[in-house]
Backbone of each chain as nested JSON, in Angstrom:
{
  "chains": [
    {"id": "A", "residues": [
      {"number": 1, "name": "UNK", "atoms": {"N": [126.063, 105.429, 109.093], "CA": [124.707, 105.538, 108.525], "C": [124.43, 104.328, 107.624]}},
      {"number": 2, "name": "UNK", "atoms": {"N": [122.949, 103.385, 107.625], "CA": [122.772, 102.876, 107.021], "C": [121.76, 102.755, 106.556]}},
      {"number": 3, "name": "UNK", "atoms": {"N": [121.348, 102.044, 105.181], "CA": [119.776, 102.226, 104.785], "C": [119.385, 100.769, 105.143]}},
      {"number": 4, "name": "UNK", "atoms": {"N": [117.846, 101.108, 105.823], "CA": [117.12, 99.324, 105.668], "C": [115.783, 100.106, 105.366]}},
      {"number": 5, "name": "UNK", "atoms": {"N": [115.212, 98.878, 104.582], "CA": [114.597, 99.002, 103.811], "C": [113.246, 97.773, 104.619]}},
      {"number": 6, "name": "UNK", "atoms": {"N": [111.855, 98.288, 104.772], "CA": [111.224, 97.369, 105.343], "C": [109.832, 97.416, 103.952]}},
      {"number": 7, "name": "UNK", "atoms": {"N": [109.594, 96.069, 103.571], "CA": [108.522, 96.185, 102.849], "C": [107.26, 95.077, 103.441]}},
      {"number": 8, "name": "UNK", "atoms": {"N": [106.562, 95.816, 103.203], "CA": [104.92, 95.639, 103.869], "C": [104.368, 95.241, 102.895]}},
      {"number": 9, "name": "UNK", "atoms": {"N": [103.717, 94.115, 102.957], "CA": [102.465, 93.427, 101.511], "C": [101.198, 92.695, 102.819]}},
      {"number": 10, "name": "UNK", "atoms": {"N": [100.125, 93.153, 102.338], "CA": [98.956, 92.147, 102.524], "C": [99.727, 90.993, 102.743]}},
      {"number": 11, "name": "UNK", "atoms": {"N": [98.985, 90.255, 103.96], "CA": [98.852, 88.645, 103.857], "C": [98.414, 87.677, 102.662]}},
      {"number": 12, "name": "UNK", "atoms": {"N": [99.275, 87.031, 102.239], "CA": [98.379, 86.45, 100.932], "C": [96.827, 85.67, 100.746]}},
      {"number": 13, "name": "UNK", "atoms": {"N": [96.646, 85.397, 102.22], "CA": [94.896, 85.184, 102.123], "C": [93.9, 87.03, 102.758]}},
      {"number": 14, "name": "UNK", "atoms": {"N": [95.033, 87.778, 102.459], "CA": [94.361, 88.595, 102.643], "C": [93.515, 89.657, 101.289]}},
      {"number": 15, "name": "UNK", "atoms": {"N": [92.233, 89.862, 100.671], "CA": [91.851, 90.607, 99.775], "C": [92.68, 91.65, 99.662]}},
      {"number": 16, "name": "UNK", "atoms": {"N": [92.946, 92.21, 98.384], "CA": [93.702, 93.319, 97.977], "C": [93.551, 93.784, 97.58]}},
      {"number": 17, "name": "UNK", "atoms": {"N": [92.368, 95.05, 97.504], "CA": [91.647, 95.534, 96.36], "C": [92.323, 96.636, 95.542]}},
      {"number": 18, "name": "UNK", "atoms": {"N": [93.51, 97.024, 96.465], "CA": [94.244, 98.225, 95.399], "C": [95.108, 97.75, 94.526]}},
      {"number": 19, "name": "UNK", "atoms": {"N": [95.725, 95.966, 94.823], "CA": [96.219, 95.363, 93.952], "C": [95.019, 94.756, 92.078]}},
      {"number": 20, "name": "UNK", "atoms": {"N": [94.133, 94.381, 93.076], "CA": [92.973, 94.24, 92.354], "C": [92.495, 94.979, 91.092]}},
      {"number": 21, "name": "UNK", "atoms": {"N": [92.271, 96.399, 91.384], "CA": [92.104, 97.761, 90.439], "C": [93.373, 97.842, 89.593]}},
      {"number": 22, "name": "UNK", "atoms": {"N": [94.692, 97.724, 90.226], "CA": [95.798, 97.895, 89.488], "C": [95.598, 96.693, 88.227]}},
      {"number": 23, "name": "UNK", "atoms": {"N": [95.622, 95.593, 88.892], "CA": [95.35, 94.217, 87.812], "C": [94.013, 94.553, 86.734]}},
      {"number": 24, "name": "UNK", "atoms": {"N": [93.038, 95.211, 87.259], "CA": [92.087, 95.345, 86.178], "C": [92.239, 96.465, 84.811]}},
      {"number": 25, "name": "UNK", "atoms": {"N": [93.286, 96.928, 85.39], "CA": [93.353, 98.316, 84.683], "C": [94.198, 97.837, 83.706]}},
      {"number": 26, "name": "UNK", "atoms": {"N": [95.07, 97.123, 84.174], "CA": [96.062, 96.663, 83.109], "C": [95.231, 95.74, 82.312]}},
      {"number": 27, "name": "UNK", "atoms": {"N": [94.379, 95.156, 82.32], "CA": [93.641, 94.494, 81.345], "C": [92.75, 95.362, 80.03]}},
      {"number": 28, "name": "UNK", "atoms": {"N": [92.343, 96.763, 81.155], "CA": [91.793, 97.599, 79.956], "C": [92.856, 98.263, 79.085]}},
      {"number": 29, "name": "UNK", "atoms": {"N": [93.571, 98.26, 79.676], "CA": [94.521, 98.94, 78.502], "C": [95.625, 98.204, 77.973]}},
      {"number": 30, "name": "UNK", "atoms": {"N": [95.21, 96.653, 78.059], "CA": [95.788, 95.62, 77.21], "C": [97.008, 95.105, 77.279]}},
      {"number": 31, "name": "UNK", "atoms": {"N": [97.486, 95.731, 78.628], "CA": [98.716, 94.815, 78.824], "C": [98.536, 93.401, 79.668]}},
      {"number": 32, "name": "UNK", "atoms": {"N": [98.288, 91.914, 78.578], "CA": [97.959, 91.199, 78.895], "C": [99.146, 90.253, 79.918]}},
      {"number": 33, "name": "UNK", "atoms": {"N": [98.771, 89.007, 80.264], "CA": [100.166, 88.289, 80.638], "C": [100.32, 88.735, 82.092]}},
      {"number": 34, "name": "UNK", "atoms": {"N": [99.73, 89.369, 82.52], "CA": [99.698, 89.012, 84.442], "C": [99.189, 88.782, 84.585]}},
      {"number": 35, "name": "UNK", "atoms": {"N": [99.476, 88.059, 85.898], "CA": [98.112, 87.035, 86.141], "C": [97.498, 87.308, 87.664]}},
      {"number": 36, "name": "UNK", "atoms": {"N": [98.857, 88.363, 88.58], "CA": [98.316, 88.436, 89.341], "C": [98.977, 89.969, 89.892]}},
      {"number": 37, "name": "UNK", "atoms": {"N": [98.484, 91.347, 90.497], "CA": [99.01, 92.083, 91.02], "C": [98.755, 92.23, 92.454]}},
      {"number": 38, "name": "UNK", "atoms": {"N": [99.942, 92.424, 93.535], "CA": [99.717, 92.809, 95.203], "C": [100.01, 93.983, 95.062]}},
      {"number": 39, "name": "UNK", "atoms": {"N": [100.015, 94.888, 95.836], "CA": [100.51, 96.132, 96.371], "C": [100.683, 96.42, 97.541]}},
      {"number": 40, "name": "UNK", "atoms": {"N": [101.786, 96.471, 98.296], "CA": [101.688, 96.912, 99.465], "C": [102.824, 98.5, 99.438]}},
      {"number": 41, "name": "UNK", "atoms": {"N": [103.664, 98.629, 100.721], "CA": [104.427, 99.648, 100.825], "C": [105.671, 99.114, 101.357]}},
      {"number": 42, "name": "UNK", "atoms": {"N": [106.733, 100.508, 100.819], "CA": [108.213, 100.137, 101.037], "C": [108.129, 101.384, 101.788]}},
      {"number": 43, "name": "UNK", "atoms": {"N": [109.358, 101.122, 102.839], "CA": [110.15, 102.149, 103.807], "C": [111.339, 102.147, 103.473]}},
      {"number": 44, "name": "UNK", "atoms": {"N": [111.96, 103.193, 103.192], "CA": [113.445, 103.309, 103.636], "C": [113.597, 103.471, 104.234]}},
      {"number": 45, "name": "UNK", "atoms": {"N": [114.466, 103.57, 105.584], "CA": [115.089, 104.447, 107.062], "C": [116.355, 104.447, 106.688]}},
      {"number": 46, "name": "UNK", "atoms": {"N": [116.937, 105.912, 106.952], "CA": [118.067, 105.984, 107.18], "C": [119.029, 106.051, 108.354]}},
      {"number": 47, "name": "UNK", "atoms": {"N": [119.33, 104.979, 109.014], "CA": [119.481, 104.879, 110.47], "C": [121.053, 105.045, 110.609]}},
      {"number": 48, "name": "UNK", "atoms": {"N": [121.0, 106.433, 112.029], "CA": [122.449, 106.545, 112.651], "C": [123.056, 105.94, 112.967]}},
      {"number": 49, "name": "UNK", "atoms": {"N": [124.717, 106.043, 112.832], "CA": [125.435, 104.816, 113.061], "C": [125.879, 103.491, 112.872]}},
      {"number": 50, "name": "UNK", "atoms": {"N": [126.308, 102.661, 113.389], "CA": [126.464, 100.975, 113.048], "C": [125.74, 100.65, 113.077]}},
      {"number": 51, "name": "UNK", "atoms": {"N": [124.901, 99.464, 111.965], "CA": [123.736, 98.653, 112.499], "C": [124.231, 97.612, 113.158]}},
      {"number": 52, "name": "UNK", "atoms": {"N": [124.042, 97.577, 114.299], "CA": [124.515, 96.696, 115.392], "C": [123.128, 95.947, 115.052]}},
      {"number": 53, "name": "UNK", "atoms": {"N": [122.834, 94.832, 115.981], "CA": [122.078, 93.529, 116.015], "C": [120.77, 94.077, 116.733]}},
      {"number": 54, "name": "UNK", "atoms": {"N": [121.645, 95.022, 117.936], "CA": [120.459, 95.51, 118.683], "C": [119.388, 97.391, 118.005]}},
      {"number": 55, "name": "UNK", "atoms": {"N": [119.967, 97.71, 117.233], "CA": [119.638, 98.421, 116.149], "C": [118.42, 97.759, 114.995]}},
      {"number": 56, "name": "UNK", "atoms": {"N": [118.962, 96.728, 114.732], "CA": [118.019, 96.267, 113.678], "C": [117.184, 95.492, 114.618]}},
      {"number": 57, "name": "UNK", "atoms": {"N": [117.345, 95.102, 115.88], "CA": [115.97, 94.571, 116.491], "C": [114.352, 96.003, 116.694]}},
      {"number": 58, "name": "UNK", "atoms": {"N": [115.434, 96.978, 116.945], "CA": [114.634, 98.292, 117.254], "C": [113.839, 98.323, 116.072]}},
      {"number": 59, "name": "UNK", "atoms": {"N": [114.8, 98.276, 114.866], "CA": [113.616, 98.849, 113.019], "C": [112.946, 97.51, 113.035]}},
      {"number": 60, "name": "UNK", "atoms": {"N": [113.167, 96.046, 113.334], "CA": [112.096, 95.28, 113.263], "C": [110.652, 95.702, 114.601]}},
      {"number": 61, "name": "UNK", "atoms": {"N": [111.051, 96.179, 115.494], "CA": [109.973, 96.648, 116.322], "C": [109.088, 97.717, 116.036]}},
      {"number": 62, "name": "UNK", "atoms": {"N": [109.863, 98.587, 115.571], "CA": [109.19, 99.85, 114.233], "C": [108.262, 99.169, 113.112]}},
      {"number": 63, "name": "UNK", "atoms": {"N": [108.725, 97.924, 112.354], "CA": [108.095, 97.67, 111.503], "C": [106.906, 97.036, 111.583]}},
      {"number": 64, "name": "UNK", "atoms": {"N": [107.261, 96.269, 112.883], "CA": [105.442, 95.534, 113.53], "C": [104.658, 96.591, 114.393]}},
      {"number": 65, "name": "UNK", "atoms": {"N": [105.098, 97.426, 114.873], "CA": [103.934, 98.41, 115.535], "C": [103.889, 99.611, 114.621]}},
      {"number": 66, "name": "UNK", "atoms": {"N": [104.437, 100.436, 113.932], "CA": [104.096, 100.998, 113.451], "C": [104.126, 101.503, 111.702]}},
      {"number": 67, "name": "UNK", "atoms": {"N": [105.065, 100.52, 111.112], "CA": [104.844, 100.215, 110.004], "C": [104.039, 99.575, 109.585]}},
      {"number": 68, "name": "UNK", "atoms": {"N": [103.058, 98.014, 109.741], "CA": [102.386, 97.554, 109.084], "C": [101.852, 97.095, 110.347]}},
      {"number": 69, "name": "UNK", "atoms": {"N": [100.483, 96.626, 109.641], "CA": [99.706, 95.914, 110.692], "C": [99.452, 94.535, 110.641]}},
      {"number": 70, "name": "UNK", "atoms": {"N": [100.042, 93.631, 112.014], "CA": [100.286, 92.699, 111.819], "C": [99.378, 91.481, 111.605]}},
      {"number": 71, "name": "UNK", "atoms": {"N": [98.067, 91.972, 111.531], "CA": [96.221, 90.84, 111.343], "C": [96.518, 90.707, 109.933]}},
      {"number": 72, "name": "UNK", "atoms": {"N": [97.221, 91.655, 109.094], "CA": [96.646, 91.592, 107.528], "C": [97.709, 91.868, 107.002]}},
      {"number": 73, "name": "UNK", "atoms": {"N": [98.675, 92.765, 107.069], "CA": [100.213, 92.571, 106.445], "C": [101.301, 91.761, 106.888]}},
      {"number": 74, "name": "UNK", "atoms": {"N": [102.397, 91.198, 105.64], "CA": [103.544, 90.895, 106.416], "C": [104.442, 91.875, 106.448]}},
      {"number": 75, "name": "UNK", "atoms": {"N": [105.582, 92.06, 106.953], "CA": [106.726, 92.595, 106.563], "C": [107.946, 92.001, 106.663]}},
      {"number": 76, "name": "UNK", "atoms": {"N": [109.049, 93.162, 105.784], "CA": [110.208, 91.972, 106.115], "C": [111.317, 93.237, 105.897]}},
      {"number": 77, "name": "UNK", "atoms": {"N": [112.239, 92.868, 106.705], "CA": [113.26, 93.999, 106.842], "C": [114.81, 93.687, 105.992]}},
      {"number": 78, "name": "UNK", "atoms": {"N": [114.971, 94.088, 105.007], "CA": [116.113, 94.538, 104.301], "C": [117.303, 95.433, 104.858]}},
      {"number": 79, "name": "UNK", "atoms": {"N": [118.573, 95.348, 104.687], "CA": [119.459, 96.037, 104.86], "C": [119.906, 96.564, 103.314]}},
      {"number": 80, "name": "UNK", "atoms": {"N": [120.0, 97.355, 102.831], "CA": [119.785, 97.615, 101.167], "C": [121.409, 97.967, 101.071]}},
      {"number": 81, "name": "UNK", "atoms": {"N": [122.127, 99.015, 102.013], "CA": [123.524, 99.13, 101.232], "C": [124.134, 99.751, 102.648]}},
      {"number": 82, "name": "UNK", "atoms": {"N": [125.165, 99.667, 102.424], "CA": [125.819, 100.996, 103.689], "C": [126.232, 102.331, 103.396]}},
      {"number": 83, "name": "UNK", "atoms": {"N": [125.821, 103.02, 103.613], "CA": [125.945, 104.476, 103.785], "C": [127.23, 104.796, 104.104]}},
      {"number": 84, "name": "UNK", "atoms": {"N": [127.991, 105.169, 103.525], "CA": [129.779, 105.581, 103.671], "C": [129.685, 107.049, 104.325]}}
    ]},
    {"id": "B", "residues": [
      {"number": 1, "name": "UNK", "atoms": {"N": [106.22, 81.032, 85.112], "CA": [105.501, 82.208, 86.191], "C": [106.992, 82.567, 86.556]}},
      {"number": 2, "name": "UNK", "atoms": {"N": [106.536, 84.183, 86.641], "CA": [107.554, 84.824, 87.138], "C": [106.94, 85.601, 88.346]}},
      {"number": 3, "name": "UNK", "atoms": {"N": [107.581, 86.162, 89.485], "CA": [107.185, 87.071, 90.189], "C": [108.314, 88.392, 89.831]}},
      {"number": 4, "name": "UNK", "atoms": {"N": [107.73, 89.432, 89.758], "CA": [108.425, 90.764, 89.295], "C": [107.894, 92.036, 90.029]}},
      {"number": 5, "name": "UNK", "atoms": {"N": [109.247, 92.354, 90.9], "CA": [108.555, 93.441, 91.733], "C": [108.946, 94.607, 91.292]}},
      {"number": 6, "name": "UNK", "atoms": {"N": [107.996, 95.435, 91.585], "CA": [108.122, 96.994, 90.921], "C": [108.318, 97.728, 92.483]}},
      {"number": 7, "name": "UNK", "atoms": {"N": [109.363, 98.866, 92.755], "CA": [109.316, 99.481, 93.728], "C": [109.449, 100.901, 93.088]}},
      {"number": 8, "name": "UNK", "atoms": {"N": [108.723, 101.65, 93.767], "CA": [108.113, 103.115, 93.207], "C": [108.818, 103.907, 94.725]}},
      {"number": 9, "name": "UNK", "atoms": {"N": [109.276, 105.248, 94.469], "CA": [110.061, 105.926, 95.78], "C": [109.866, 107.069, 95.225]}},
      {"number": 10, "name": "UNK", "atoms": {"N": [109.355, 107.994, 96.18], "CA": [109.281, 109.312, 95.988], "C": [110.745, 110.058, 95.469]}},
      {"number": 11, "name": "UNK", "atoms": {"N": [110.823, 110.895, 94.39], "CA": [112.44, 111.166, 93.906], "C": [113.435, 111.672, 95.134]}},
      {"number": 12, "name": "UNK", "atoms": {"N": [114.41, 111.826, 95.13], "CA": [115.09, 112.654, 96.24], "C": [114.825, 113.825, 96.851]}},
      {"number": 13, "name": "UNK", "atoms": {"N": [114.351, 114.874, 95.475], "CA": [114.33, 115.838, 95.788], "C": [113.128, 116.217, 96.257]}},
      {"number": 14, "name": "UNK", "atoms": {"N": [112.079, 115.603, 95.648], "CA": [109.977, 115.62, 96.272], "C": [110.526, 115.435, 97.838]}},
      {"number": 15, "name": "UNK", "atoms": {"N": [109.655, 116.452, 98.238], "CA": [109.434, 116.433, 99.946], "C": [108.33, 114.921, 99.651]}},
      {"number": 16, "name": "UNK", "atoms": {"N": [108.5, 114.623, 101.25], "CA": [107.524, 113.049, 101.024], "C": [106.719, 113.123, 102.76]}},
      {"number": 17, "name": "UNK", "atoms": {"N": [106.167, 114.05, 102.254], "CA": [104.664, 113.894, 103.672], "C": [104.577, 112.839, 104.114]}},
      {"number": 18, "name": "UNK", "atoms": {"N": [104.123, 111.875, 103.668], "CA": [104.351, 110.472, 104.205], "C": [105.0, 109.831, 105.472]}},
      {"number": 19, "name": "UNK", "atoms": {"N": [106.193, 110.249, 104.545], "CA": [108.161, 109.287, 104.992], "C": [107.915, 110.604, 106.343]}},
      {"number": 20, "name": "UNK", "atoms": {"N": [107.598, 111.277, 106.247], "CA": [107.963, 112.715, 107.308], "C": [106.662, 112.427, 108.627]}},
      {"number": 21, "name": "UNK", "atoms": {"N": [105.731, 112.392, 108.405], "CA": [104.925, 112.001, 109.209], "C": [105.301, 110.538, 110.305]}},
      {"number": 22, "name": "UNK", "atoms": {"N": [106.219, 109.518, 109.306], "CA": [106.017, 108.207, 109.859], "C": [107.651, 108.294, 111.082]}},
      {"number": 23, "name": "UNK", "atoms": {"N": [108.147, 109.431, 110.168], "CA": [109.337, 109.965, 111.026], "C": [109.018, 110.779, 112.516]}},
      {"number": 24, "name": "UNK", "atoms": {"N": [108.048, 111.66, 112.15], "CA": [107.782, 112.27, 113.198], "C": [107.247, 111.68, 114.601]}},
      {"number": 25, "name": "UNK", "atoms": {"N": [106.52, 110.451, 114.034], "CA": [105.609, 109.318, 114.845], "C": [106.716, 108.685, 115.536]}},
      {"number": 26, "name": "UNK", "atoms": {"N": [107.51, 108.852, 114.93], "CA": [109.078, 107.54, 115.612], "C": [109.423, 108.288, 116.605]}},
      {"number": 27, "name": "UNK", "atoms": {"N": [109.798, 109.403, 116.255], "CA": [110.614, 110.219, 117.477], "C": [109.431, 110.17, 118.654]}},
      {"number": 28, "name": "UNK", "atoms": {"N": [107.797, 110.737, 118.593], "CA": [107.243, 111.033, 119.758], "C": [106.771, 109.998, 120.193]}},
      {"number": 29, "name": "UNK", "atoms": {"N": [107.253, 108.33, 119.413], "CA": [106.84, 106.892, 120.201], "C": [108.437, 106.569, 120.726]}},
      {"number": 30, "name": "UNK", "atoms": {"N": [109.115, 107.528, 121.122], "CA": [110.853, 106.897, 121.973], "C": [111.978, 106.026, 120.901]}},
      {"number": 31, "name": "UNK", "atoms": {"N": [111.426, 106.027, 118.983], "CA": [112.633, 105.009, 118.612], "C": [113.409, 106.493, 118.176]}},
      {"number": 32, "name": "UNK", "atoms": {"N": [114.853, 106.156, 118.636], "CA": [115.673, 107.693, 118.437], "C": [116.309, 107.201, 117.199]}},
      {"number": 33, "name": "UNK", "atoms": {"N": [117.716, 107.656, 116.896], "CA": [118.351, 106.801, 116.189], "C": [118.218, 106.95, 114.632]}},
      {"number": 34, "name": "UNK", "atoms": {"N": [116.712, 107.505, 114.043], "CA": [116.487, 107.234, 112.414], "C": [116.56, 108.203, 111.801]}},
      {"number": 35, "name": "UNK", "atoms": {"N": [117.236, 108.831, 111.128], "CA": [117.969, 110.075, 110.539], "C": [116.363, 110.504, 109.228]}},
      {"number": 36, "name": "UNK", "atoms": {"N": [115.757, 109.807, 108.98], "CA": [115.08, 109.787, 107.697], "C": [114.357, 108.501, 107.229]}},
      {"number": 37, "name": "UNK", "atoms": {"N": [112.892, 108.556, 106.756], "CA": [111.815, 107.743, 106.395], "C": [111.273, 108.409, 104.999]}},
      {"number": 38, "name": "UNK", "atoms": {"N": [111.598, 107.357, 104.309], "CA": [110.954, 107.621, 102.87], "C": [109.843, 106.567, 102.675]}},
      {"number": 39, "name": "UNK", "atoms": {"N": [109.023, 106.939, 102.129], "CA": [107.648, 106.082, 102.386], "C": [107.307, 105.935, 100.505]}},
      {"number": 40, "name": "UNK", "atoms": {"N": [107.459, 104.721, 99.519], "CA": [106.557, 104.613, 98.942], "C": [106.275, 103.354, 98.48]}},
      {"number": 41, "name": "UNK", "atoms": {"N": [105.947, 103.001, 97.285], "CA": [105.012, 101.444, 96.899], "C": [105.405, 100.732, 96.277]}},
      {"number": 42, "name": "UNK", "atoms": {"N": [105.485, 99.019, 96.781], "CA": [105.723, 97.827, 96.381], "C": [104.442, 97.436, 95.36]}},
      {"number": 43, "name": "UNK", "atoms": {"N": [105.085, 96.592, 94.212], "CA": [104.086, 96.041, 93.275], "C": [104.795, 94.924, 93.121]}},
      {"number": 44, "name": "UNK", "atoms": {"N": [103.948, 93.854, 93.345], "CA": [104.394, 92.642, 92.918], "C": [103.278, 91.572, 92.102]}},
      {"number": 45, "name": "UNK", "atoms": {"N": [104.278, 91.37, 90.909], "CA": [103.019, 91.411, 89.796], "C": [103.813, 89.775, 89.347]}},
      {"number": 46, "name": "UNK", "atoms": {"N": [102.494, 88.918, 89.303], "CA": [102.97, 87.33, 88.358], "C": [102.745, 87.615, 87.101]}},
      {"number": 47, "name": "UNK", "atoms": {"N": [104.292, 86.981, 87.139], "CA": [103.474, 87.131, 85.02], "C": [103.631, 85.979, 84.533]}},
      {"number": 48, "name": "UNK", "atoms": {"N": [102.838, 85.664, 83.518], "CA": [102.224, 84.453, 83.244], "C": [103.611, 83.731, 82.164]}},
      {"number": 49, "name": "UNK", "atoms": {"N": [103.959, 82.879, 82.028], "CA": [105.097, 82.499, 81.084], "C": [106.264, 82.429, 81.639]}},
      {"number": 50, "name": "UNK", "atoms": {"N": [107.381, 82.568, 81.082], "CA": [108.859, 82.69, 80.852], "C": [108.78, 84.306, 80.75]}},
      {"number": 51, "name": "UNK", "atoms": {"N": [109.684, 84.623, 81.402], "CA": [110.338, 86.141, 81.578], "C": [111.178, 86.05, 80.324]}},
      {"number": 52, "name": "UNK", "atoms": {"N": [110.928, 86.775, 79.533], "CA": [111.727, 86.964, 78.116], "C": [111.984, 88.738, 78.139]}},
      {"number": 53, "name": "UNK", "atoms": {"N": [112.738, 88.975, 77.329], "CA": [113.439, 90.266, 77.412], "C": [112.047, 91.175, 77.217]}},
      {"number": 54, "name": "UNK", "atoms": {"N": [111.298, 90.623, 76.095], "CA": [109.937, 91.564, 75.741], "C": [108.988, 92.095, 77.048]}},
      {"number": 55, "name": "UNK", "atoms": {"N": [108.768, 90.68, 77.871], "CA": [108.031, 90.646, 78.982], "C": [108.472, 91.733, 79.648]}},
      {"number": 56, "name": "UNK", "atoms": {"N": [109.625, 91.733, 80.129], "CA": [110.426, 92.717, 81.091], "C": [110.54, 93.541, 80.512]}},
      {"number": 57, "name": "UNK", "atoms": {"N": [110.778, 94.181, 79.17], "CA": [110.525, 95.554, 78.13], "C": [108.697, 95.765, 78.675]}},
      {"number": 58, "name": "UNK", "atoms": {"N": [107.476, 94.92, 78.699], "CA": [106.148, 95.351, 78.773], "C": [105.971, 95.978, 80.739]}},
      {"number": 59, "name": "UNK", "atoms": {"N": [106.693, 94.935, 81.238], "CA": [106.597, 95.657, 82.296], "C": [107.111, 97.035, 83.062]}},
      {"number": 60, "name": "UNK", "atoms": {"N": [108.429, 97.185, 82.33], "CA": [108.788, 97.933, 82.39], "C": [107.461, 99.539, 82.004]}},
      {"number": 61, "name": "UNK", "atoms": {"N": [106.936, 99.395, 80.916], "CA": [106.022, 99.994, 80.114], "C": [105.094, 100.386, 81.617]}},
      {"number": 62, "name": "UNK", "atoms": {"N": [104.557, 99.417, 82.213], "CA": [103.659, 98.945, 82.675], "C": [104.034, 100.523, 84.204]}},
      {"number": 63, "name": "UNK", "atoms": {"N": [104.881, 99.694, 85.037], "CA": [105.638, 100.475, 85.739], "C": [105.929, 101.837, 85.555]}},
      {"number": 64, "name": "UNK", "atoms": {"N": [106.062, 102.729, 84.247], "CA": [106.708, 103.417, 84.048], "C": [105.389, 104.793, 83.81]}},
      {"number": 65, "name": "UNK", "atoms": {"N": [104.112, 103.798, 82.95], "CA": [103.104, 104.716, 82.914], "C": [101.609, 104.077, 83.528]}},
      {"number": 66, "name": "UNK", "atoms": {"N": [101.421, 103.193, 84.882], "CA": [100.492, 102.917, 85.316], "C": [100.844, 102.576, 87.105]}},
      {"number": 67, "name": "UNK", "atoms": {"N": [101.746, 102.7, 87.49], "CA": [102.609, 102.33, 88.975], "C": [102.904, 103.795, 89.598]}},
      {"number": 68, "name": "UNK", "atoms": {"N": [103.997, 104.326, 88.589], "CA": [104.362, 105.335, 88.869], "C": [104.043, 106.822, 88.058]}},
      {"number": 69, "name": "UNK", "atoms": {"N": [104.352, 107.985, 88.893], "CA": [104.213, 108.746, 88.551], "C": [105.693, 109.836, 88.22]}},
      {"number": 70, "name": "UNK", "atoms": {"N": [106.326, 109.246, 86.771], "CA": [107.604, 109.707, 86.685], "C": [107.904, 111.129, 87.17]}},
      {"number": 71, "name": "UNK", "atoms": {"N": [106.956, 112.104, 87.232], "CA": [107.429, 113.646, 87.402], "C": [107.933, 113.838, 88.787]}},
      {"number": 72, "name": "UNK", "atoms": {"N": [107.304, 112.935, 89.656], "CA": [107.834, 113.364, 90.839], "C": [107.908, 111.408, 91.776]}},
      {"number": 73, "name": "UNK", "atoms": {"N": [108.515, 110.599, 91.098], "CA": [108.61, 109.717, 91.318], "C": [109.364, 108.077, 90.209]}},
      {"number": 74, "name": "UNK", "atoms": {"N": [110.379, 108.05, 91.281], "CA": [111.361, 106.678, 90.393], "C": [111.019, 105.487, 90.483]}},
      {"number": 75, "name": "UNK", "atoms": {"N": [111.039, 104.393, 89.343], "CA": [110.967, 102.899, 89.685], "C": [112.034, 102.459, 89.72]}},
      {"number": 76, "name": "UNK", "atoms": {"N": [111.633, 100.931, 89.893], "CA": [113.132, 100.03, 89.752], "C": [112.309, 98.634, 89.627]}},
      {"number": 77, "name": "UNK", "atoms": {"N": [112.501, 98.527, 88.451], "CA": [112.315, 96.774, 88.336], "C": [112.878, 95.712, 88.542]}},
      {"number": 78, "name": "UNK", "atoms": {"N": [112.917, 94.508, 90.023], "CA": [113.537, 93.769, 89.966], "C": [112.573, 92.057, 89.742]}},
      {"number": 79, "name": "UNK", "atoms": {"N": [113.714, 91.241, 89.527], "CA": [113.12, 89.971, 88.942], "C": [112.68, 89.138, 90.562]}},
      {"number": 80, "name": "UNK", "atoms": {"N": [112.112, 88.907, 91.565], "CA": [112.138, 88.582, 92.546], "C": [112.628, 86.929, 92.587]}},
      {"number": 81, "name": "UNK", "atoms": {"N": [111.988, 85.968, 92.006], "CA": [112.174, 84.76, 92.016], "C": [111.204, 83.84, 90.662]}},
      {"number": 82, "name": "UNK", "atoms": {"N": [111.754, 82.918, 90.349], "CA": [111.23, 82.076, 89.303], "C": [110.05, 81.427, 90.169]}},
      {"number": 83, "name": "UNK", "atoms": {"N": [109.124, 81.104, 89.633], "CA": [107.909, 80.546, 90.286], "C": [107.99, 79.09, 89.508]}},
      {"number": 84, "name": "UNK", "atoms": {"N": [108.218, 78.287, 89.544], "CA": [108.225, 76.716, 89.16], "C": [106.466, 76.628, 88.679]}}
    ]}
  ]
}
C-alpha cells in the first residue's frame, strides 16, 4: 500500500476567484504581508500494492481525466510515504 | 518572497463525501487498484518579505482560523520554495 498524493492548482494565467476572496478576507481582518493567495485541491489515494511505474502511470491518468481539468488546472503527482 | 503552502485534509475520522464520490467514479470508469480517496484543499499563499519565525507564527494563525475548519479538519504548513 502506498499513498500519492496529486495536487491540482489553477493555471497561473488562469483567474482565481476563490483564491481571490481568500486574499481579500485576509486583508479585512488584517493579516497583512501576502501578497498573493491560489487555491486549488489535494488528493490522497491510497493505492494497492507496489507502486510499480505502470501503477503510477494509471494515478497520473486519473489525475488528467478525472481529477483536474486540464484547459485551466495543473496537476502534479506526489508519492508522499509508503504504507508498511 | 516566500511561497507557503497550506494543505487542509478532512480529519481521519470525518467521513469525506468528496474523497468517496471521486472513489466511486474510479471504480465505475475501470481504474481498479485504489483502496481510498481523500479529497481536500491546497493554499498557496506569497508572502511578501523574508520568512521569519513571526511570519510563519501569522500564517500559521491564518491557516488555522481562515483555511481550515479545525473541528472536523487538519492543516499542515509547509515552506514550498524561496522566491528570489
Amino acid at each position: 500500500m502506498a499513498r500519492v498524493v496529486v495536487d491540482v492548482m489553477p493555471k497561473p494565467e488562469i483567474l482565481d476567484p476563490q483564491g481571490k476572496a481568500v486574499h481579500q478576507a485576509l486583508d479585512r481582518l488584517g493579516f497583512g504581508g501576502v501578497a498573493d493567495v491560489r487555491q486549488g485541491k489535494r488528493f490522497e489515494l491510497a493505492v494497492d500494492g507496489d507502486l510499480t511505474e505502470e501503477r503510477l502511470a494509471e494515478v497520473r491518468r486519473i489525475a488528467e481525466t478525472l481529477l483536474s481539468n486540464p484547459v485551466i488546472e495543473d496537476f502534479e503527482v506526489r508519492i508522499e510515504e509508503p504504507v508498511a
